[in-house]
N, C-alpha and C positions, 0 to 999 in steps of 0.2 A: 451494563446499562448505557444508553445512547441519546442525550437531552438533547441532540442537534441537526432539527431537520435539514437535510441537504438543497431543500429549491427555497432559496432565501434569495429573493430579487433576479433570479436567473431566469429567462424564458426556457421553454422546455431542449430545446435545440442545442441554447449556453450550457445547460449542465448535461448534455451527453456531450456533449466536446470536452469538457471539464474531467469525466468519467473516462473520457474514449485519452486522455495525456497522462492521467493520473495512473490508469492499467497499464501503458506506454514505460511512465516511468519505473511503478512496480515489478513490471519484468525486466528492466536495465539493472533494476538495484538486487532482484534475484538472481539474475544470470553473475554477476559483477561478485557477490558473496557465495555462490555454488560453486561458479568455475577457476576463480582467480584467487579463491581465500579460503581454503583447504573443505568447500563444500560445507560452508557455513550458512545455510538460510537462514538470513535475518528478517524476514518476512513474516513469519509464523516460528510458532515456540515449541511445536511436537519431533521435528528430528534435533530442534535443540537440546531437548529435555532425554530424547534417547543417545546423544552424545555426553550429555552432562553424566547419565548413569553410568555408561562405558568408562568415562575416563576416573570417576570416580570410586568404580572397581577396581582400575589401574593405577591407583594413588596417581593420577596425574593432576596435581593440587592446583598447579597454574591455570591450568584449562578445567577446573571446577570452577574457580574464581572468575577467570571471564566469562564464563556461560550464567552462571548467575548475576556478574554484574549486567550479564546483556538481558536476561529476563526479566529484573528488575528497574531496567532504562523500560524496554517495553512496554511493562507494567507501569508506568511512571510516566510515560506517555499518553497511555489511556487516561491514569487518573488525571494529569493536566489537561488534557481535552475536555474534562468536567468542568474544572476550577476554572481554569483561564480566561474560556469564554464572561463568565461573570466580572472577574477582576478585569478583564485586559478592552474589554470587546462591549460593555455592560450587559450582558446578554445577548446581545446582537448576535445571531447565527450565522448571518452573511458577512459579518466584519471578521468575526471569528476565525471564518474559512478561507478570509484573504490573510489575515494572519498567520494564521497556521501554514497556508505556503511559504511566507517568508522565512517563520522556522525551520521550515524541512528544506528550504532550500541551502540555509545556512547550515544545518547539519550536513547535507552533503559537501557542499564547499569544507568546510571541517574535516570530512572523510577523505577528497582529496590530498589534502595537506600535511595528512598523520602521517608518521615513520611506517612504513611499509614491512622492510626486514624486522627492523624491531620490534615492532610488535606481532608479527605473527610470529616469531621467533620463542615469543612466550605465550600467545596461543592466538589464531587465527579469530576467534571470538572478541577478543580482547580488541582490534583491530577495528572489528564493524560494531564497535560500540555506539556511533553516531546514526548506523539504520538502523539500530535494534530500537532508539529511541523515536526516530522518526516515525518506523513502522506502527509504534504503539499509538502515535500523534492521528497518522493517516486514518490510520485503521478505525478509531472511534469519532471521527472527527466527517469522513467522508462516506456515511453508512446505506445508504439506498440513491438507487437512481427512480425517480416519477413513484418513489414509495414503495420501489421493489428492493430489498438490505441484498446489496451486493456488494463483492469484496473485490476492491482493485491491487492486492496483494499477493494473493492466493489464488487457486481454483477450486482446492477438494466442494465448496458446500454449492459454488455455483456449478461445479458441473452435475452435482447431484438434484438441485433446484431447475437447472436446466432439464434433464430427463422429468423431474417429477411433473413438471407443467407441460412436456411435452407430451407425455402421455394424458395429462387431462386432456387435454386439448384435441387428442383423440377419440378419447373415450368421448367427448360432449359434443363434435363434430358427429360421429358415429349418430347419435341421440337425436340430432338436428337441432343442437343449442347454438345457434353461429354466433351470434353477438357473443355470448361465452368461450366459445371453444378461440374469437379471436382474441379477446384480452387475452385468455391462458398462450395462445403463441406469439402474440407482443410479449408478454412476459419472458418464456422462454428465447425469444429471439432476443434480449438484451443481455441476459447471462451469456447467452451466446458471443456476443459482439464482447462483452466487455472480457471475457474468457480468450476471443480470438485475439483483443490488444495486446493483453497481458503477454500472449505466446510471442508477438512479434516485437516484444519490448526485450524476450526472455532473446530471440532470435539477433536484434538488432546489438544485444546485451554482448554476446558472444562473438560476434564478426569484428565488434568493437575493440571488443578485450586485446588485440594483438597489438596495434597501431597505438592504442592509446593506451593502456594499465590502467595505473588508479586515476586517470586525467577522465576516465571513464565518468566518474563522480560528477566532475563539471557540467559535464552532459546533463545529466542530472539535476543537476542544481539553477543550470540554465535552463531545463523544460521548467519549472517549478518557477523560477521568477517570471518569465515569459507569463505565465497562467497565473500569479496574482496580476502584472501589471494589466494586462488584457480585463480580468475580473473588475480590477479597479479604475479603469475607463468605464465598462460597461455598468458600473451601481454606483451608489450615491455615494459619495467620500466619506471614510470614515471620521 
């Protein structure tokens, strides 16, 4: 469940730029845990959870533990995306959302700064314990763009949300519903776009990774401050 509409004082424009940094960073911080930290997506919990089973076949007890401590940070994210607004924000949705950047930006700063060898040493999970938690933060916190629930961490539901409104959009063109069949390819042309960020964040993620390691983070944490400060010019101070 999701109490936190995402166009809170933004004009339409502000929140697909907002949308179009946030899939930007989401693909740095999944390139950055796929390729550099033994193919850990901290993004999403389902090849976590088929890792967690694997190792947990293989009494590998260490990397049971960080995989749940990370799904539990996740999880733990979500539910503070509930709470927090209330306590931190007073409900405010739009204070919230500048808040919530500055957490996740300090989580990656955090994720820069952690032992490296060491901790992936006893499991690569254990490691990206600070995106596991941001992602839970992001993920319930940043949920539609113009009232379409799209995800800037992921692809699987938009590139399926993608097709499915592509075809409407056909089928009702076909019919001579135009006014209809365009909202259904505005629709699918934002999954689109916000689907293309995420890959070129995945892209920019990866070219990154040689030059820079875990300094990758900062990047990261500097898109994320960049985009509250910005946010916070543009609406009324908290």
């Amino acid at each position: 469940m999701s109490i936190h509409p995402t166009r809170a004082r933004l004009s339409p424009r502000q929140e697909e730029i907002r949308f179009a940094l946030l899939a930007v960073g989401g693909g740095v911080a999944g390139a950055y845990g796929s390729v550099y930290c033994g193919h850990v997506f901290a993004n999403a919990l389902t090849g976590n959870l088929v890792s967690l089973a694997a190792e947990l076949y293989a009494g590998q007890w260490a990397g049971v533990l960080a995989r749940l401590g990370g799904v539990g940070l996740f999880l733990l994210g979500v539910a503070l995306s509930v709470l927090l607004p209330v306590r931190m924000a007073g409900g405010d949705p739009g204070v919230w959302q500048r808040r919530c950047l500055l957490v996740e930006a300090g989580c990656f700063a955090l994720q820069a700064l952690l032992p490296y060898r060491a901790l992936t040493a006893l499991s690569p999970a254990l490691y990206l314990w600070p995106v596991f938690f941001a992602s839970g933060l992001q993920y319930n916190t940043f949920t539609a763009l113009h009232g379409v629930p799209i995800s800037t961490l992921f692809c699987t539901n938009n590139l399926r949300q993608l097709t499915l409104h592509g075809l409407v959009a056909r089928r009702q063109a076909r019919a001579g519903q135009r006014a209809e069949a365009d909202r259904e390819t505005r629709i699918a042309l934002s999954y689109l776009a916000v689907t293309g960020l995420f890959c070129l964040g995945l892209l920019l993620g990866v070219a990154l990774l040689a030059p820079l390691g875990p300094r990758l983070m900062w990047l990261n944490a500097a898109l994320l401050l960049g985009l509250w400060l910005w946010q916070k010019l543009a609406a009324p101070a908290d």
